[in-house]
N, C-alpha and C positions, 0 to 999 in steps of 0.2 A: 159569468165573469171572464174578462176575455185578458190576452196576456200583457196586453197594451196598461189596460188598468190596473193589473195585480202588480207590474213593478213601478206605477207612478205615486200609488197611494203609503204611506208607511201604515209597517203590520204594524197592529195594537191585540197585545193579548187579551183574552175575553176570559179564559179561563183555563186552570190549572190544576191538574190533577197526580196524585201518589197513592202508592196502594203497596204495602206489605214492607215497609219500609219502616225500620227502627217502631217510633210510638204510632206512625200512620197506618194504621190498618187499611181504610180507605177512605182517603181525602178527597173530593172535588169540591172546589169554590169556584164561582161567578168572580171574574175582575171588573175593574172597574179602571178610571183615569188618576184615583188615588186610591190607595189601598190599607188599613193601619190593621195590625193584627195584634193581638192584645188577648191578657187571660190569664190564669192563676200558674202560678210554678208548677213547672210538669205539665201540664199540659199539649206541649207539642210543637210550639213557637222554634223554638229551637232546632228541630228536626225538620219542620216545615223550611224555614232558611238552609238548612243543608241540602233539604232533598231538591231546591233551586239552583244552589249551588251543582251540583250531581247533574242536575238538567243541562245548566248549564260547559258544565265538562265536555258532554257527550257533542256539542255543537264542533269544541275545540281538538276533539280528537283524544282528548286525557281523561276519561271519563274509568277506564280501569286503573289506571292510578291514583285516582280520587276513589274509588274503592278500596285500593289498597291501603292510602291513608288512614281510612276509616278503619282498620282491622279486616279487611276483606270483606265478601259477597255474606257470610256466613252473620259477623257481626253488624250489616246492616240491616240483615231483616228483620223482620217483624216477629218477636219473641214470643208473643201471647198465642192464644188459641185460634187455630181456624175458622172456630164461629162463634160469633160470641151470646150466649144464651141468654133466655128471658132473666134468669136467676143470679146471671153474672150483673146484669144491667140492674138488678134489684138490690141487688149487694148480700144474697145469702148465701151466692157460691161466691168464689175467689177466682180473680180474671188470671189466669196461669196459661202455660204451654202444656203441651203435651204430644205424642207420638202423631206427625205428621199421616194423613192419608192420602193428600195431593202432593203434585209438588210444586215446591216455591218457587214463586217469580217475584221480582222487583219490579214495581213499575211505575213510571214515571210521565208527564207528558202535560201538553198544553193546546189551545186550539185559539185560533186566532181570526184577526177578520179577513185575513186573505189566506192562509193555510194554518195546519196543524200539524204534531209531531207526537209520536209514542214511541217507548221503546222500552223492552221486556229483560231482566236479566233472570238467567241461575247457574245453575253448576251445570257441569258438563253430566253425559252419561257414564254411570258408572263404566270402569273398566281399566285398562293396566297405563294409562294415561300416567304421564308425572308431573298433570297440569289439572290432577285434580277438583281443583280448590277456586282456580282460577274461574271467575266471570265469564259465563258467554253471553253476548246477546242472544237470544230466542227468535226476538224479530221485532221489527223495528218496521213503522208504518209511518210515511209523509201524505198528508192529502191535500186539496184544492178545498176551501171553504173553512165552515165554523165548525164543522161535524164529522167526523168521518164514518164512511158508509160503505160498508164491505162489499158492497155489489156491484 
């Protein structure tokens, strides 16, 4: 794909992705030219429109602002457990939180027919910071194509 092409054709998004955000644990859908998302209360609908909203911030520059709207870095992630088990999915354990072993990123992103975009948030590293609390980006990746390929 050459540069002539990429700014004659308009992007059209193909698909979009969230992960560890509010009820999204880990979202990827396929787009399409119409798109209707629909499903019972709670389910996600609603989170799913903010975490586009959120995408969308990060384009405009206000994208920790739109964090802190929300209650901060802390209240938009993803409450439930790291992994979610055969027994949780069966319904004879209870889908709960518990004591972190990694650490949390937010993350967001989209890929399209001429580029794509990702971008990672969390806290900072601990230490005597007084911006504790405060969102960092992690890192944040633009590529050429439908896919990005770290090599």
């Amino acid at each position: 794909m050459d540069l002539l092409n990429l700014m004659s054709e308009p992007q059209r998004l193909t698909k979009i992705a969230a992960g560890n955000y509010r009820s999204l644990l880990q979202f990827v859908s396929p787009l399409d030219s119409l798109n209707v998302i629909s499903g019972a209360n709670g389910t996600g609908k609603s989170n799913l429109y903010k975490a586009l909203r959120l995408l969308a911030a990060t384009a405009s520059g206000g994208v920790v602002d739109s964090l802190a709207r929300e209650g901060g870095l802390h209240s938009a992630f993803w409450a439930g457990p790291e992994v979610i088990t055969r027994n949780m999915l069966q319904g004879r354990d209870a889908v709960q939180g518990g004591p972190r072993k990694r650490r949390k990123r937010l993350r967001l992103g989209f890929g399209g027919t001429q580029f794509g975009y990702s971008i990672s948030f969390g806290l900072p590293t601990p230490g005597d910071s007084m911006f504790a609390l405060d969102p960092e980006i992690k890192r944040e990746v633009i590529w050429v194509g439908d896919q990005f390929n770290p090599s």
